[in-house]
N, C-alpha and C positions, 0 to 999 in steps of 0.2 A: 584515667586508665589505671588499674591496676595489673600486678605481672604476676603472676603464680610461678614460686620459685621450685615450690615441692609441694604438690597436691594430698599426698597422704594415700592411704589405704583409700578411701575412696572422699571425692569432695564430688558434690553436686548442687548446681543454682537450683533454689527453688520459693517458693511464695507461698500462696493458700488454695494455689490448685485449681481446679478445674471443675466448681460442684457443680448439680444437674445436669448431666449430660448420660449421666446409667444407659440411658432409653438410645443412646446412639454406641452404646460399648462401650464408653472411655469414661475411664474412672476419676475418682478426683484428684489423687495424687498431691501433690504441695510436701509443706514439710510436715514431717509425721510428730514433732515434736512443737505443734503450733504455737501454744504459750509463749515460747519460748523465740520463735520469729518476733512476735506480733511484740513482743517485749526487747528485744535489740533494735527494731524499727525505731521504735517510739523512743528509747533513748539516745537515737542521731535526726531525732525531729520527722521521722519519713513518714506516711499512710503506713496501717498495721501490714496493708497486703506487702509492699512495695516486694522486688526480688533481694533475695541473698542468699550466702552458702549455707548450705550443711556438711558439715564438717564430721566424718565418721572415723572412730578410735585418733582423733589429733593426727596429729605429722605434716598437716597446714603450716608452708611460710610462703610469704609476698610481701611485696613491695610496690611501690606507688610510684606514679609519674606526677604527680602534685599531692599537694595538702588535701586530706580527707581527714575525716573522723570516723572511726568505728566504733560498735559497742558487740560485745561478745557473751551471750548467753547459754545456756541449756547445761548440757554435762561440763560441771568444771573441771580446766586442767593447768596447766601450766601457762601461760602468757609473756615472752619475752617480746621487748622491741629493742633492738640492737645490740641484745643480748642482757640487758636490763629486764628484772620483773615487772610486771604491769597488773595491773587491776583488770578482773573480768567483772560484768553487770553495771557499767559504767561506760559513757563517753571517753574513748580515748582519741586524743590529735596523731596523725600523723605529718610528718612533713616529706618532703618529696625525697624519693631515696633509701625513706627507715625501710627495714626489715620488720614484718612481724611473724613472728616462728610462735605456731601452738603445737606444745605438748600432750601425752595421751592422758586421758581423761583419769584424776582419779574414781570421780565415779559415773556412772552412766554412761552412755555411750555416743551422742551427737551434741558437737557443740555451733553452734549458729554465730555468724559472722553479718552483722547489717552494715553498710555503708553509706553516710549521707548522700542521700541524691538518687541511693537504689544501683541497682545495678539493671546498667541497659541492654538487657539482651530480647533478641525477637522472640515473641509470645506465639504460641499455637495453641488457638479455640481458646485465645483469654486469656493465659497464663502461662509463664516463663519456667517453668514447672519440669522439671527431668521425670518423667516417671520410666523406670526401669523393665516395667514388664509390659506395657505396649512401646515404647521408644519413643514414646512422642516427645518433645522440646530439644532443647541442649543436650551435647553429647556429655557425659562426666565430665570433670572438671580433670586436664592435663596437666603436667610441667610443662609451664612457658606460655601456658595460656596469657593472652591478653584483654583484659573485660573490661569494658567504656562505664564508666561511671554515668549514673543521669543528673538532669538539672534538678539543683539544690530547692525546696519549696518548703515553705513552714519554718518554725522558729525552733531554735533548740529548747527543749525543756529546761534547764535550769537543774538539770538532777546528776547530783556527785556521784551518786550510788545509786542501784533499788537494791531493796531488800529482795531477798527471794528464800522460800524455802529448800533444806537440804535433801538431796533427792535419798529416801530409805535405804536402808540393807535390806529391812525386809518389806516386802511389796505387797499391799492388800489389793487387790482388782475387783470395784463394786461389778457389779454382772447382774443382769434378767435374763431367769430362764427362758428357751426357747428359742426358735420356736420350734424344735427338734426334739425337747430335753426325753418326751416318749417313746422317741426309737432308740432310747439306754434304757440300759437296766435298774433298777431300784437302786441297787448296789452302785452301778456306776454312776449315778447321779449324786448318792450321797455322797462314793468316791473324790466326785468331784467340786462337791461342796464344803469336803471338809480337808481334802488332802491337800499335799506339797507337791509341786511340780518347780523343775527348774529351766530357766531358760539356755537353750544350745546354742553350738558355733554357726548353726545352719540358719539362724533368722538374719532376714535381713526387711529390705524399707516393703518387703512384699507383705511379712508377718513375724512373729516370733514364735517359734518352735518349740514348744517343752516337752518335756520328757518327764514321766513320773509313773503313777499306777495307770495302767491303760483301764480306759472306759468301756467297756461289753457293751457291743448295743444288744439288744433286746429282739431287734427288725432288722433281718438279712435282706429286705428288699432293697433295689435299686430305684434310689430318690432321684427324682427327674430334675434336670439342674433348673435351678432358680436364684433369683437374687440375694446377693452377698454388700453387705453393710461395713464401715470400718468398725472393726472392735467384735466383727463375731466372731464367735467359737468354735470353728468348725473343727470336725472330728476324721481324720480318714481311718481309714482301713485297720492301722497298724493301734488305733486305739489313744492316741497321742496328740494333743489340743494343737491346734494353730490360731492365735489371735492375729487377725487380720489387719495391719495396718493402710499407709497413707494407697502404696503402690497393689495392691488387693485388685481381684479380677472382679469383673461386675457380677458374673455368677458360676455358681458351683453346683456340685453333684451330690457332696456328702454331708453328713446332716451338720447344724448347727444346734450345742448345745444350750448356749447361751449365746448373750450380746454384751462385750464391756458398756460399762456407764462412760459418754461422750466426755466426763469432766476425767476420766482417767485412764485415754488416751495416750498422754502422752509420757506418764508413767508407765506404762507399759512401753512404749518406742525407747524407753530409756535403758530397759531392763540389760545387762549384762550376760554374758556366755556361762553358766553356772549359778544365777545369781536365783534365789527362792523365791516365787509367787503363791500365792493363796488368794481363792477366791471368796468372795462376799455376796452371798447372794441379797438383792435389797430389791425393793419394789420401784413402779414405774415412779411414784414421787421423788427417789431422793438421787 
């Protein structure tokens, strides 16, 4: 069992979600910064799915009623246990009692918390998964929460460290146009093939919101809602991209310009309130 002392700006359990099911409304939701689960798993021996936190802008601390081990990926920040620094991207022991307190990220913005053994909470339609804009699984993660560990399976890896790459200042986002890109303008397409855009305070695990030269469309009609993908680029009203992440609705009304490339993902779930994106437009191969 472990005890949530201070859950932070916001903590939520989550896994790899809930795919196929669009065709019933529910989206896939999981954690939006995948790599980055599937890589704290595996360094406390667990399945890539198993459950664990996300952990948004730090302010995470708990403690444990036995010996666990965690490992701690995605946006690095600070890591105390007892008030001692600790290593993130690595197995750490706990013993029954420590404290671990995370601090706010210096960069990026969700840090992942795995536990050996996963974390036992009941699954809806598969997955242990919070998604926030249908309410389906576990409610946010409280102060004082209490969350049962599950039973230990599999060997520990043998790994002191992984290596991981350091998440950019500036952020490239590969993208394919479409399938919308001709209800903009020439202008706005190139607009947005070549310009700066930054991410706002308003994104959250639904999408990331930027703000930059708004995009003209071209076509004042009213596009009949249709299916929405993680990582597309929809466009509303106001001219101003939304990249759709993990918690995204199954389908929309307003056009999509493009679609992020699926490996950078979670580059983008990373992005900061003010932090620079550009896009890359590249082809289906790469």
């Amino acid at each position: 069992m472990i005890e949530v002392l201070r859950a932070g700006a916001l903590t939520t359990v989550q896994d790899l979600g809930r795919p196929g099911l669009a065709h019933l409304g529910v989206g896939r939701s999981g954690a939006v910064d995948r790599p980055s689960l599937r890589l704290a798993n595996r360094l406390v021996g667990n399945d890539e799915g198993d459950a664990g936190l996300e952990v948004t802008f730090g302010g995470l601390s708990l403690t444990t009623t036995e010996p666990v081990i965690v490992a701690l990926t995605g946006a690095p920040g600070a890591v105390k246990v007892n008030g001692r620094g600790r290593d993130m991207f690595a197995p750490l022991a706990l013993a029954a009692g420590d404290v671990l307190e995370l601090g706010m990220p210096s960069r990026g913005v969700r840090t992942y918390v795995a536990v050996r053994g996963g974390l036992a909470v009941e699954s809806v339609l598969g997955s242990a998964s919070t998604d926030l804009l249908s309410h389906l699984g576990p409610e946010p993660v409280r102060d004082g929460d209490r969350i049962s560990v599950g039973e230990v399976h599999g060997d520990l890896p043998g790994v002191d460290v992984a290596p991981v790459r350091t998440l950019p200042d500036q952020v490239v986002l590969r993208v394919v146009l479409g399938p919308r890109d001709n209800w903009f303008t020439p202008d706005a397409v190139d607009d947005f093939r070549r310009g700066r855009f930054e991410a706002t305070s308003s994104s959250d695990r639904i999408g990331v919101r930027l703000t930059g030269q708004p995009l003209t469309r071209r076509n004042a009609d009213e596009l009949p809602s249709e299916g929405m993908v993680e990582g597309a680029v929809q466009v509303p009203p106001d001219g101003q991209p939304v990249v759709f992440l993990a918690d995204h609705p199954v389908t929309g009304g307003y056009p999509v310009i493009a679609v992020v490339h699926p490996a950078d993902i979670a580059l983008a779930a990373q992005l900061r309130p003010g932090q620079a994106v550009r896009f890359e437009v590249a082809s289906l191969g790469r």
